[in-house]
TORDREN-721192 format. One record per residue (C-alpha): residue number from 1; residue in one letter; x, y, z. Coordinates in nm, 4 decimals. Each point is the difference from the previous one (the first is absolute). Example, Ala and Ser with C-alpha at 12.3 -4.5 7.8 and 13.67 -1.06 7.14 Angstrom:
REM residues 2
SITE     i   aa         xx         yy         zz
SITE     1    a     1.2300    -0.4500     0.7800
SITE     2    s     0.1370     0.3440    -0.0660
This chain:
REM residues 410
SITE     i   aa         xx         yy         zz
SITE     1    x     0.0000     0.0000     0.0000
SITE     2    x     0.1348     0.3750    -0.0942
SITE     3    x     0.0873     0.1830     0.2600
SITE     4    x    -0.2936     0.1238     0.2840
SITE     5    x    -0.1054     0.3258     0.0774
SITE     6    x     0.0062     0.1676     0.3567
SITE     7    x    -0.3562    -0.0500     0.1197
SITE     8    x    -0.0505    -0.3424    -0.1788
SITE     9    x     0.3346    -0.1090     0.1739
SITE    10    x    -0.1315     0.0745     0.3456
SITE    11    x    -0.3147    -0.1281    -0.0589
SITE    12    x     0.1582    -0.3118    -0.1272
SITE    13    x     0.3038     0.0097     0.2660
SITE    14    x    -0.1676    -0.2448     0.2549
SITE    15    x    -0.1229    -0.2539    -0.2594
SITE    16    x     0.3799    -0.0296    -0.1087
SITE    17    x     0.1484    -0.1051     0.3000
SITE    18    x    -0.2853    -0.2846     0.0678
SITE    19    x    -0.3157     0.0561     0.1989
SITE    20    x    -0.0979    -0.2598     0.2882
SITE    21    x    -0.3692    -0.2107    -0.1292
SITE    22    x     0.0087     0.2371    -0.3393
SITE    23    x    -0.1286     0.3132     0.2034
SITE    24    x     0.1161     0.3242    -0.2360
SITE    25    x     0.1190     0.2151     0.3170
SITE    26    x     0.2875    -0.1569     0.2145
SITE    27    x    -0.2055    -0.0521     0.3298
SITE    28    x     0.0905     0.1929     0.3591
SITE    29    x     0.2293    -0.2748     0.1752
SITE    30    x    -0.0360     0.1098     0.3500
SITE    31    x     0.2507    -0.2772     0.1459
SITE    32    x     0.2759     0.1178     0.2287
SITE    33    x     0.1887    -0.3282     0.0173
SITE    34    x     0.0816    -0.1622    -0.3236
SITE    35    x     0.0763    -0.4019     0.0283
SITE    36    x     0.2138    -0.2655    -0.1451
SITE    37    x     0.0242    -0.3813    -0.0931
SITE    38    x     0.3931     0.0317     0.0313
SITE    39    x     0.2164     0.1675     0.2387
SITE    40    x     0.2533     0.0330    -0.2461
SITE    41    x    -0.2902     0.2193    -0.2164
SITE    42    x    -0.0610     0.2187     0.3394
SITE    43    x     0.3997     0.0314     0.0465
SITE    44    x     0.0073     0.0952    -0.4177
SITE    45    x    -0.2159     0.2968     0.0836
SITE    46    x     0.1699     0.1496     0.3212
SITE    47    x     0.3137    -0.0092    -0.1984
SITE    48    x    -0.1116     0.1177    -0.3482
SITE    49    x     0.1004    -0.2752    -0.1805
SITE    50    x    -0.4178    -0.1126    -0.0563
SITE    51    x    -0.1435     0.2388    -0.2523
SITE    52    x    -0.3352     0.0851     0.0634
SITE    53    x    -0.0580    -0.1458     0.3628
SITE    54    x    -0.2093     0.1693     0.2452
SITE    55    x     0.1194    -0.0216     0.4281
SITE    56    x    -0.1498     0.3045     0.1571
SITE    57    x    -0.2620     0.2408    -0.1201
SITE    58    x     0.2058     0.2924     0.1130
SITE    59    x     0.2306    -0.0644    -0.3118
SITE    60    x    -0.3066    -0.0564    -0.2439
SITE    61    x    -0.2500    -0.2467    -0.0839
SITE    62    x    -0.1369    -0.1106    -0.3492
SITE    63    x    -0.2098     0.2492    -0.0087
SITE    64    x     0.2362     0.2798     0.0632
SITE    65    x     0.2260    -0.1962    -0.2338
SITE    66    x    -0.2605     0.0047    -0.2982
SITE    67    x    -0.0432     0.4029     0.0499
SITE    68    x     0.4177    -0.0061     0.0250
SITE    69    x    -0.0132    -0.1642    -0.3598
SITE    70    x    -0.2663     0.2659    -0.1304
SITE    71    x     0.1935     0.2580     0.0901
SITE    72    x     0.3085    -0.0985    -0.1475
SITE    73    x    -0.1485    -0.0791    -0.2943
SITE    74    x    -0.1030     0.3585    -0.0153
SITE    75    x     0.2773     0.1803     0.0866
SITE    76    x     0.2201    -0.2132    -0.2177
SITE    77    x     0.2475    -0.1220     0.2574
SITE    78    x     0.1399    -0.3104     0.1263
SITE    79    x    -0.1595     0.0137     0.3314
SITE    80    x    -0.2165     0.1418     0.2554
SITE    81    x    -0.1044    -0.0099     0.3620
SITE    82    x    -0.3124     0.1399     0.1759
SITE    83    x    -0.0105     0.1995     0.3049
SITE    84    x    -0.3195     0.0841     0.2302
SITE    85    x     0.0439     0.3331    -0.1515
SITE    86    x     0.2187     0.2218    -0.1927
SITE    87    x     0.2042     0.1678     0.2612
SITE    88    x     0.0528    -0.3536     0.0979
SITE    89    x     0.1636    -0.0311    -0.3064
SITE    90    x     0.1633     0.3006    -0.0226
SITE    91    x     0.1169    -0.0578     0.3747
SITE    92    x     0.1543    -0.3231    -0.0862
SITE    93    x     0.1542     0.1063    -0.2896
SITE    94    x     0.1948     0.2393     0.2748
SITE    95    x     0.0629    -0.1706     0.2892
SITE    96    x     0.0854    -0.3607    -0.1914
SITE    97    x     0.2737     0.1761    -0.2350
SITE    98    x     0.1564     0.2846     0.1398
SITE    99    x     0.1540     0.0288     0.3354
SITE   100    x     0.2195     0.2154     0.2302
SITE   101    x     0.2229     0.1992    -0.1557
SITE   102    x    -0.1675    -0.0183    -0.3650
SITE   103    x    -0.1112     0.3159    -0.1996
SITE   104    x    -0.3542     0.0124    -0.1851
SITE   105    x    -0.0662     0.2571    -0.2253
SITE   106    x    -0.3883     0.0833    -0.0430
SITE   107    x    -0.2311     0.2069    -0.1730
SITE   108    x    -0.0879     0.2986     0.2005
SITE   109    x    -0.3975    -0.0566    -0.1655
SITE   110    x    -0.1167    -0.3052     0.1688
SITE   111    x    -0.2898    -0.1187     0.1907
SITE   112    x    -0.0202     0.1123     0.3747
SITE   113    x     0.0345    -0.3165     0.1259
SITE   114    x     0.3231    -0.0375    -0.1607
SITE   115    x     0.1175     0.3004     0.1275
SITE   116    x    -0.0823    -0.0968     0.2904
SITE   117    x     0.2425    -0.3160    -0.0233
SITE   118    x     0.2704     0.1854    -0.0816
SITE   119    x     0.0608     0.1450     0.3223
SITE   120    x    -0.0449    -0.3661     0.1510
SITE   121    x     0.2617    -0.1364    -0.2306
SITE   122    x     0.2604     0.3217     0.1327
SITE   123    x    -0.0757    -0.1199     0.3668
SITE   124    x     0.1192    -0.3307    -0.0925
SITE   125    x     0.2986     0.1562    -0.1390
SITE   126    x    -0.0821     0.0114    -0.3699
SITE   127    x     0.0930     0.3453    -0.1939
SITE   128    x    -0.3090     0.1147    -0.2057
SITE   129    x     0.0351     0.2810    -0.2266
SITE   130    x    -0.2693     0.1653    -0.2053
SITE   131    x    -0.0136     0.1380    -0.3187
SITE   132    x    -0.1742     0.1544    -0.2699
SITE   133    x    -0.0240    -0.2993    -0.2380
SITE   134    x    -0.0813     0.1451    -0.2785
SITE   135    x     0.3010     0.0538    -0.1004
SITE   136    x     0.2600    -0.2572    -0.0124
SITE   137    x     0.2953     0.2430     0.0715
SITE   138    x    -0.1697     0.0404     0.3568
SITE   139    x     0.0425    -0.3533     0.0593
SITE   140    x     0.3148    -0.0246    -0.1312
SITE   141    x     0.1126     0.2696     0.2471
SITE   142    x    -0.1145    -0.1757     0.2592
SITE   143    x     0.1340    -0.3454    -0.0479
SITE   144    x     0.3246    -0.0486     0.2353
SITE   145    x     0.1887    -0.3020     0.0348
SITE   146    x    -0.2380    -0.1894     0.2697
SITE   147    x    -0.2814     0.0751    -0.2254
SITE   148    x    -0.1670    -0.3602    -0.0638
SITE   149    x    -0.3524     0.0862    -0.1279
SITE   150    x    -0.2237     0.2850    -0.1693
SITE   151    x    -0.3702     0.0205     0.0843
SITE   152    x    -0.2306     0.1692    -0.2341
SITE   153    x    -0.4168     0.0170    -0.0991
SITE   154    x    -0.0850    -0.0109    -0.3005
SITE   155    x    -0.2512     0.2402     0.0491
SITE   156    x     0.0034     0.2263     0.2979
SITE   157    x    -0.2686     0.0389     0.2714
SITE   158    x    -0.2026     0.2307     0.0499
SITE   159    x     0.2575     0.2205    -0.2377
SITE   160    x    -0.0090    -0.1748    -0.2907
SITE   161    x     0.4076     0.0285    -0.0444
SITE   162    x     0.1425    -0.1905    -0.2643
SITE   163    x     0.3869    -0.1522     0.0705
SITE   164    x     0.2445     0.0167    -0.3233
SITE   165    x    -0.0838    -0.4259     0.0169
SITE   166    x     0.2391    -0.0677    -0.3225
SITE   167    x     0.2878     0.1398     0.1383
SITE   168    x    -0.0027    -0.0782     0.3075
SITE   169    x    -0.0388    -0.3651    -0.1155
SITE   170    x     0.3346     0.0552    -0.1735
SITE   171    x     0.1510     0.1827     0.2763
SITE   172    x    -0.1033    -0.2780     0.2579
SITE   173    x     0.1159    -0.2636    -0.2458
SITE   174    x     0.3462     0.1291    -0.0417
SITE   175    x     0.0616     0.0613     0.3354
SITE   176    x    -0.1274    -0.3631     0.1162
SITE   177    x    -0.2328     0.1913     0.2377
SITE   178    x    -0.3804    -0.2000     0.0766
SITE   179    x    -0.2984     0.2055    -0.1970
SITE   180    x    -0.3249    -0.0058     0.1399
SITE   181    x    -0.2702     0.1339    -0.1406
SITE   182    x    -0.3498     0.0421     0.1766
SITE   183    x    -0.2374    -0.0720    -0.2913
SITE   184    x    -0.3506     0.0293     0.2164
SITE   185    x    -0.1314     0.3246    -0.2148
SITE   186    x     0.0367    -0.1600    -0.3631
SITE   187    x     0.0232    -0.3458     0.0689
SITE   188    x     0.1022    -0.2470    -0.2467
SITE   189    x    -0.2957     0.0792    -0.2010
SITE   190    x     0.1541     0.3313    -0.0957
SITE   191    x     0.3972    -0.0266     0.0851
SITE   192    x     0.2656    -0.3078     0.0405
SITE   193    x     0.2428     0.1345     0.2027
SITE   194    x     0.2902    -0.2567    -0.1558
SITE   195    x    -0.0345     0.1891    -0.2956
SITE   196    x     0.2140     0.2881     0.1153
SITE   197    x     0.2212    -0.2609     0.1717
SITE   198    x    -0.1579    -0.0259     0.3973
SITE   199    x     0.1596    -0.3287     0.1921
SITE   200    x    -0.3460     0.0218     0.2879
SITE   201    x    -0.3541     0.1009    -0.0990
SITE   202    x    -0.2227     0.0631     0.2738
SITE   203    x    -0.3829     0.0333    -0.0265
SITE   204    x    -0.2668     0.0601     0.3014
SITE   205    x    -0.2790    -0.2655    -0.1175
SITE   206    x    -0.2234     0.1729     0.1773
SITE   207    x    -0.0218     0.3032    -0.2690
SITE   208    x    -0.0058    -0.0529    -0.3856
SITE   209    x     0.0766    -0.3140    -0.0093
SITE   210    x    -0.3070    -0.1223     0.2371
SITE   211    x    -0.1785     0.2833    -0.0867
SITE   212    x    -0.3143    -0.0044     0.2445
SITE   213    x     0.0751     0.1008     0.3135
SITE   214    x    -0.0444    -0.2843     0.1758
SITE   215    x     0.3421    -0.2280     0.0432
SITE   216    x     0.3153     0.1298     0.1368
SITE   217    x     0.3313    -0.1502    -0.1619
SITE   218    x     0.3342     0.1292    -0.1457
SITE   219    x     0.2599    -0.2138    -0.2082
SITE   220    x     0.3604     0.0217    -0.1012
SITE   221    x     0.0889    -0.1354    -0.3639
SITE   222    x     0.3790    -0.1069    -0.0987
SITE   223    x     0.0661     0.0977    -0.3685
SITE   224    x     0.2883    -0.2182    -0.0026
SITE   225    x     0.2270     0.2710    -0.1208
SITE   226    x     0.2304     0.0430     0.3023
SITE   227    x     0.2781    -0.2172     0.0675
SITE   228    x    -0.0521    -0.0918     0.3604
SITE   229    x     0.3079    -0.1916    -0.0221
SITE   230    x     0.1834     0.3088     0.0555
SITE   231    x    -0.2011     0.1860     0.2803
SITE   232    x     0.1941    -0.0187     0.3119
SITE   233    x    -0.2995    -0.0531     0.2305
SITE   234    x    -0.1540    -0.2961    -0.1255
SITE   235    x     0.0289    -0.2367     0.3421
SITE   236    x     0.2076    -0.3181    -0.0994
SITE   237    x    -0.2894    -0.2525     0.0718
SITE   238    x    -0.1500     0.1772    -0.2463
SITE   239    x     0.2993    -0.0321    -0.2293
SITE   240    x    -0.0357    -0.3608    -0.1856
SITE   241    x    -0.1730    -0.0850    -0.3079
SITE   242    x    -0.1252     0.2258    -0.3226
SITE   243    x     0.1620     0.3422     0.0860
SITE   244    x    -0.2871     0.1943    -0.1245
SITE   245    x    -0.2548    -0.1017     0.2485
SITE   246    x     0.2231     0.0667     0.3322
SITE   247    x    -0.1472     0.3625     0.0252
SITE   248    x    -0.3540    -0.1676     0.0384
SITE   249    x     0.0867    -0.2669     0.2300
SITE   250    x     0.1322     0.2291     0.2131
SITE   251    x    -0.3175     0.2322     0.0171
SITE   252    x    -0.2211    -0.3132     0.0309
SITE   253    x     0.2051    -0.1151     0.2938
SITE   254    x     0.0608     0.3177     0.1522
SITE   255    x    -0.3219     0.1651    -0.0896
SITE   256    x    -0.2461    -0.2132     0.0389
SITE   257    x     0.1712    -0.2491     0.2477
SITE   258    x     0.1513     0.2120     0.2055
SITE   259    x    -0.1886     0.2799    -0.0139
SITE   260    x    -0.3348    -0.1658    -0.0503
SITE   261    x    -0.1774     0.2821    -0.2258
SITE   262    x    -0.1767    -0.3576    -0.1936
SITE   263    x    -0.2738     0.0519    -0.2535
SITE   264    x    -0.3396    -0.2059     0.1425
SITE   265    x    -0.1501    -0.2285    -0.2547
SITE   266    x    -0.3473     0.2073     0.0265
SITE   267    x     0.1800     0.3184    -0.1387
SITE   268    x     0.1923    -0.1528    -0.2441
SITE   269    x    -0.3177    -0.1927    -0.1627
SITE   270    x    -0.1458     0.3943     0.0145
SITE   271    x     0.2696     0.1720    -0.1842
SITE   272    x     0.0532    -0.3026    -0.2436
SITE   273    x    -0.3742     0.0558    -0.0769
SITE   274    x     0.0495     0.3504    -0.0300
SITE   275    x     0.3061     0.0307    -0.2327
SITE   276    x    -0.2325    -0.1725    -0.2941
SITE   277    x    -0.1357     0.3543    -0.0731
SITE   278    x     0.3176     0.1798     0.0430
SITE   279    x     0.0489     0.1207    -0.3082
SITE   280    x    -0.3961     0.0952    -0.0497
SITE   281    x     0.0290     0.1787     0.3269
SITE   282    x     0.3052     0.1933    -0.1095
SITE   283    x    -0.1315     0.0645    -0.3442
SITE   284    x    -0.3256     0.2011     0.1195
SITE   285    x     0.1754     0.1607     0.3298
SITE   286    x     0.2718     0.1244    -0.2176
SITE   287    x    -0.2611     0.1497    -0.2609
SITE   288    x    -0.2013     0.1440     0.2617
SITE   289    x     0.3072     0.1744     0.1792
SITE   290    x     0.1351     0.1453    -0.3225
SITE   291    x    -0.3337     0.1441    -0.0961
SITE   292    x    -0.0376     0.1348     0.3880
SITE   293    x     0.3658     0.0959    -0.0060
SITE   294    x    -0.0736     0.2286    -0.3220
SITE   295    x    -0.3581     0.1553     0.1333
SITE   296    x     0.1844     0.0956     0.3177
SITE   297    x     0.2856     0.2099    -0.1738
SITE   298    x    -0.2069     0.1620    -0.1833
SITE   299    x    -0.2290     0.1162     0.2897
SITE   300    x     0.1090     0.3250     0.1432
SITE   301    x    -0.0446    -0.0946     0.3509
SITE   302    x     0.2859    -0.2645    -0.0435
SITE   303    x     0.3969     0.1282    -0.0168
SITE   304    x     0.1142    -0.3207    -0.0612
SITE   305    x    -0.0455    -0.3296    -0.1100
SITE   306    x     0.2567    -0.3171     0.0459
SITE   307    x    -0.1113    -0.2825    -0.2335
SITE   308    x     0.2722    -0.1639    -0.2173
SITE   309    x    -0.1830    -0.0115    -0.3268
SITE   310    x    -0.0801     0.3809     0.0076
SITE   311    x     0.2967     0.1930    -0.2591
SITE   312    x     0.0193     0.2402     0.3312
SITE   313    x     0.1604    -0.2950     0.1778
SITE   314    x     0.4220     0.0334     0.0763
SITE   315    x     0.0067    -0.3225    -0.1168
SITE   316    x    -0.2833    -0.0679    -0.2597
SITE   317    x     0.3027    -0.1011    -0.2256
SITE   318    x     0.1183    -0.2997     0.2527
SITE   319    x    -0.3396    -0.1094     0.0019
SITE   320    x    -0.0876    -0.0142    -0.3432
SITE   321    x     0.3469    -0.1749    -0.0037
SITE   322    x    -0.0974    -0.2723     0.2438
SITE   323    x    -0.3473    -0.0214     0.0745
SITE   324    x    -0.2856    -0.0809    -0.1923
SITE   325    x    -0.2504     0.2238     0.1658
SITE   326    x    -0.0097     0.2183     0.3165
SITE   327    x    -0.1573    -0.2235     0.2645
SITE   328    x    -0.2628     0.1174     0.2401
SITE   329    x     0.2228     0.2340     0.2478
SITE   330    x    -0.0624     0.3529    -0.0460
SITE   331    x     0.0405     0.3103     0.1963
SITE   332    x    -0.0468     0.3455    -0.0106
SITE   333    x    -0.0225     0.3335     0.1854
SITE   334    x    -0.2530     0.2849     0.0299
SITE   335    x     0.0812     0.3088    -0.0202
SITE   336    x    -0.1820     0.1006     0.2889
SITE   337    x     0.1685    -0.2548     0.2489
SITE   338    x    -0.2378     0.0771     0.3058
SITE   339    x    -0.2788    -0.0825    -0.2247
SITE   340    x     0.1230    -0.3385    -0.0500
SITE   341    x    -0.1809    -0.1710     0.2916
SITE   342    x    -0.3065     0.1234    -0.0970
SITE   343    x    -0.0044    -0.0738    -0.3503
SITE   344    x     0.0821    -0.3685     0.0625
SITE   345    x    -0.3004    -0.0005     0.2478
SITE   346    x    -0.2132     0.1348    -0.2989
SITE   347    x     0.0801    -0.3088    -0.1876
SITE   348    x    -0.2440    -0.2651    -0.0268
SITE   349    x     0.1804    -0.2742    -0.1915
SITE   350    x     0.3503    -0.0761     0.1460
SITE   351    x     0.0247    -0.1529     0.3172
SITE   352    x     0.2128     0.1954     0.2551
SITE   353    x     0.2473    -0.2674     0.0841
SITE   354    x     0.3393    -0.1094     0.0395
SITE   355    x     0.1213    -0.3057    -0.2233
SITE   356    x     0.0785     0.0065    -0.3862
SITE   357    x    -0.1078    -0.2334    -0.3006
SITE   358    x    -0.3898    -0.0501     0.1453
SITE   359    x    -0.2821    -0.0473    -0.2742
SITE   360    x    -0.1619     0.3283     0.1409
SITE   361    x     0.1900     0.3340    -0.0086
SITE   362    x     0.2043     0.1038     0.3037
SITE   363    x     0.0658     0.3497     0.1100
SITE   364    x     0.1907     0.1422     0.3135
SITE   365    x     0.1815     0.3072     0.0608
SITE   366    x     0.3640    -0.0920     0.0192
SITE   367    x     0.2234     0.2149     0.2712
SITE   368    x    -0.2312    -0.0504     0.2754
SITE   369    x    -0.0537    -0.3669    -0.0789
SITE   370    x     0.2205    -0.2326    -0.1347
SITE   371    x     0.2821     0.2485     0.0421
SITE   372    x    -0.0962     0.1795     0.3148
SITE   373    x     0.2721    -0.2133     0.1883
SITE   374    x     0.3107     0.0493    -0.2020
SITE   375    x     0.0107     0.3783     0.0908
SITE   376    x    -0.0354     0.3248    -0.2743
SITE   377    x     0.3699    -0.0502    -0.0166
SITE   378    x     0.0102    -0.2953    -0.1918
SITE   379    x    -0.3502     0.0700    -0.1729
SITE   380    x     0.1923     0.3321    -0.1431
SITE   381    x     0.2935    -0.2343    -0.1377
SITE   382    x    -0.2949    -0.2260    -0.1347
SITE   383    x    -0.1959     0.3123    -0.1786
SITE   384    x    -0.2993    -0.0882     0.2290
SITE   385    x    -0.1567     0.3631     0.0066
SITE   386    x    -0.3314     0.0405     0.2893
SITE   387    x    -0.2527    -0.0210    -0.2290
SITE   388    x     0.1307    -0.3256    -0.2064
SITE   389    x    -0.2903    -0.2493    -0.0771
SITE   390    x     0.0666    -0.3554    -0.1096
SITE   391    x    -0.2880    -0.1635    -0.1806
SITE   392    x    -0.0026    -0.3864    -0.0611
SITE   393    x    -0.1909    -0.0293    -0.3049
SITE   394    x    -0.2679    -0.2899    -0.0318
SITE   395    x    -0.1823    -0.1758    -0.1999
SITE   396    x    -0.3001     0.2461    -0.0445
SITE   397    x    -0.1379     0.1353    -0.3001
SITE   398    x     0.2185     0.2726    -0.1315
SITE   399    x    -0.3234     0.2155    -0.0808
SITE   400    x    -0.1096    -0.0037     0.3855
SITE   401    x     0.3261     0.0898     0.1277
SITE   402    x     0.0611     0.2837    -0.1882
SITE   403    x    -0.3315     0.1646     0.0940
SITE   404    x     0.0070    -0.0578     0.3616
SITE   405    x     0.3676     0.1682    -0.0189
SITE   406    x    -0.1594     0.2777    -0.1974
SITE   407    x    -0.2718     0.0787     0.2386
SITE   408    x     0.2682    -0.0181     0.3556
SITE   409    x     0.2147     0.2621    -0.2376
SITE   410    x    -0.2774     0.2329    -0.0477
């Protein structure tokens, strides 16, 4: 058979692997303890050398395992693993890979949360320093000779920042430094991040890729581009056998067995049911946002719009590069910023809400929400004015939308 498409490939992704008594979903496994006819088989699994074995729940069950295949499938890597939710993964990627005395270089645009982690990691000794990403020559700057990893989003929330993703791929790849990549805003129905070269994808589950608002989960995709046969803080149990999968053996362990941050079997049925209409979802979100994103900068009680597909954008030319449409995040500011609280209550449709990525719309006034805690010094570095407004778009008709945003403006 020719090659699949996205969508039929997901839909299809369960039936390939096998499906217990013909059922077309893999069912929710909801055993802790996984058995054997052999000790030798049970032995085979504790010490990697049995593919495919289950022990413990904590490091994944079939179920989680099925989702794990679905997701590299889509992201076109050689491996993933699931995390109760994304900063899970991104906390793992972290904490399992870097330590003491190591250097990360991040983009200064990234989720709160994230930000959040960084000062964690520089309590545990780690050097974090921030950057505008989108330019490479500010990375560059910052690498220094303990520098083992760069951490970027693909697209930036709630600013909508854009990092120079090509380059930095190069730079990272030259340098033999670790590229992550937080892919949660496109997904892979819009962006694979091992096109511009990144060795770690991360995605939270619980946003585009689930999509409803209703399962929390993140994940952590190897590309297989990075030679983990040459990064110093791979532990040596983990060193033995096909060099390219040491980087994820080491998260599993580390992550999910020491660290315990496991995926249930509930959540990942949920999401795997929810990433067959990812790239629907993303489709109409994505038209929705751009046609919102244009009404809004032409309104005169809007200064300023951030939506990657708009020509305004600083990097509309990196996205047309990369991505094949926007996505749903978009954000914007009035020009009368004390007026934003009460235009938002003058809107009918969107749900005022925390959360990304839901089937309904989302709105919430950023810098006394999500980035009330990180202080108007860093929300100044970020470009987070007072009167920002972050809008997850949803999966409402267009036409409705823009009228209830029409009357709140007037």
């Amino acid at each position: 058979m020719a090659t699949q498409g996205f969508t039929t490939t997901i839909v299809h992704g369960d039936k390939a692997m096998g499906v217990e008594h013909g059922g077309v979903h893999k069912p929710i496994h909801t055993s802790v303890q996984y058995g054997f006819d052999k000790v030798e088989d049970l032995i085979g699994v504790f010490q990697g050398t049995l593919k495919g074995g289950f022990n413990y729940a904590r490091q994944g069950t079939p179920t989680t395992a099925a989702l794990e295949a679905k997701l590299t499938r889509m992201e076109g890597g050689l491996g993933s693993i699931c995390f109760a939710t994304g900063m899970g993964a991104i906390a793992a990627i972290f904490l399992t890979l870097l330590k003491s005395g190591d250097h990360l270089v991040a983009s200064r645009y990234v989720f709160g949360n994230t930000n959040s982690i960084f000062g964690t990691l520089r309590s545990l000794g780690i050097e974090v320093t921030t950057v505008d990403a989108t330019d490479v020559a500010h990375v560059e700057a910052a690498v220094q000779p303990n520098t083992r990893m760069v951490f970027v989003e693909t697209i930036a929330n709630p600013g909508t920042q854009i990092p120079d993703l090509a380059p930095i791929g190069a730079l990272c790849r030259s340098k033999g430094l670790v590229y992550v990549v937080d892919n949660t805003i496109t997904s892979p129905a819009l962006f694979q991040p091992r096109t511009v070269d990144a060795s770690l994808v991360v995605n939270s589950l619980t946003k585009t890729i689930a999509g409803h608002g209703t399962a929390l989960g993140g994940a952590v995709t190897d590309t297989g581009l990075f030679d983990w046969s040459a990064y110093p803080n791979i532990f040596p149990a983990y060193r033995k056998g096909d060099a390219r999968q040491w980087g994820l053996a080491q998260i599993r362990k580390k992550g999910l067995r020491d660290m315990g941050a496991s995926l249930s079997s509930e959540q990942a049925h949920s999401i795997s049911v929810g990433a067959e209409t990812l790239a629907l979802r993303v489709a109409q979100t994505s038209a929705t946002a751009l046609a919102l994103a244009r009404f809004l900068e032409a309104h005169p009680a809007v200064v300023k719009v951030f939506y990657p597909q708009l020509e305004s954008h600083p990097q509309y030319a990196v996205a047309q590069q990369h991505f094949s449409a926007g996505s749903w995040l978009l954000s914007f500011e009035l020009a009368d910023a004390d007026a934003c609280l009460a235009f938002i209550n003058r809107l009918q449709l969107p749900v005022k809400a925390t959360g990304l990525g839901d089937t309904r719309t989302l709105i919430i006034p950023v810098a006394p929400t999500i980035f009330w805690e990180a202080g108007a010094e860093v929300r100044a570095q970020m470009g987070i004015a007072d009167g920002l407004i972050r809008l997850s778009v949803g999966l409402e008709d267009a036409a409705d939308l823009l009228a209830d945003f029409a009357q709140a403006l007037a």
